[in-house]
C-alpha positions as CSV (number, residue, x, y, z in Angstrom):
1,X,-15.2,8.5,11.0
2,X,-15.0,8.2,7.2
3,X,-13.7,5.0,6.1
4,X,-10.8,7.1,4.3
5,X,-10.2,8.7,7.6
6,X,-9.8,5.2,9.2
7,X,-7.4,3.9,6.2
8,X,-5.2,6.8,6.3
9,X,-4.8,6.3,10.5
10,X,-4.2,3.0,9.8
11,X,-1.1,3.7,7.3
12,X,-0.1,6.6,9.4
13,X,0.0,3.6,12.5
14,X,2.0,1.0,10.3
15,X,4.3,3.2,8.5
16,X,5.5,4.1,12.1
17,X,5.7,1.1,13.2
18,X,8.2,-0.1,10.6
19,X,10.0,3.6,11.4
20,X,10.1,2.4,14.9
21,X,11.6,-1.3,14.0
22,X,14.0,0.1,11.3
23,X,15.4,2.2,14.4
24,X,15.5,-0.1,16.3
25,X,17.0,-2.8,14.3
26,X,19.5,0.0,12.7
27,X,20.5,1.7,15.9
28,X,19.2,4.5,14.7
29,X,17.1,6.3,17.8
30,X,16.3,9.0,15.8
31,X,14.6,7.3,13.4
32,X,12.7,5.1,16.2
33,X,11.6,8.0,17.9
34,X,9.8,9.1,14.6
35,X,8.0,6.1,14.3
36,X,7.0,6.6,17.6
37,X,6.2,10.1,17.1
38,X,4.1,8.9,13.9
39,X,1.8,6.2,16.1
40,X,1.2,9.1,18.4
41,X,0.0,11.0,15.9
42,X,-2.0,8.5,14.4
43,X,-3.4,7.8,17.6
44,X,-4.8,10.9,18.6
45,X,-6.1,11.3,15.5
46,X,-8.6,8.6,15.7
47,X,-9.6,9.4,19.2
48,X,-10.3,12.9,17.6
49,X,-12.4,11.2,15.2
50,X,-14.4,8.7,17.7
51,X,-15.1,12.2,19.6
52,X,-16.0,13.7,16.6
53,X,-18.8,10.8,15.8
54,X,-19.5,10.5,19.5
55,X,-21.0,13.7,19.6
56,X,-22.5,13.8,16.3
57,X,-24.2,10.5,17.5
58,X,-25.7,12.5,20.7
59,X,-26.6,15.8,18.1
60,X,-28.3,12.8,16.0
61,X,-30.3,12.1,19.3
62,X,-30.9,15.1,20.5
63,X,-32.7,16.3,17.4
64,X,-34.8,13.1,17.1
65,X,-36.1,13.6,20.2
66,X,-36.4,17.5,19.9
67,X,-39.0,16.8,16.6
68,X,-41.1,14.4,18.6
C-alpha cells in the first residue's frame, strides 16, 4: 500500500468520524450515518489494499523461488 494510499484512508477514516460526532452531537442521524458510511468505506479500502500487497508479497515469492 502506497503511503498516499494509506494517508488518504486515513482522512477518509477521520473525516467520518467527525461526520459521525457532528450527528451525533447535532441530532442529525443522517449526517451520522454518513460518517458511518465514510469509515466503512475507508475500511474496506485498506483491507483491499493489505490483500492487494498480500498477494503481491506471495507473487514476489513465488518468482524468487521459480529463478532458483
Amino acid at each position: 500500500m502506497s503511503l498516499s494510499d494509506k494517508i488518504g484512508n486515513k482522512a477518509e477514516e477521520l473525516g467520518g468520524k467527525a461526520k459521525e460526532t457532528a450527528g451525533e452531537v447535532t441530532g442529525d442521524e443522517q449526517l451520522a450515518n454518513e460518517g458511518r458510511a465514510d469509515q466503512a468505506k475507508a475500511a474496506v479500502k485498506e483491507g483491499v489494499e493489505k490483500v492487494k500487497d498480500a498477494v503481491g508479497g506471495v507473487v514476489d515469492s513465488v518468482a524468487k523461488h521459480l529463478k532458483k
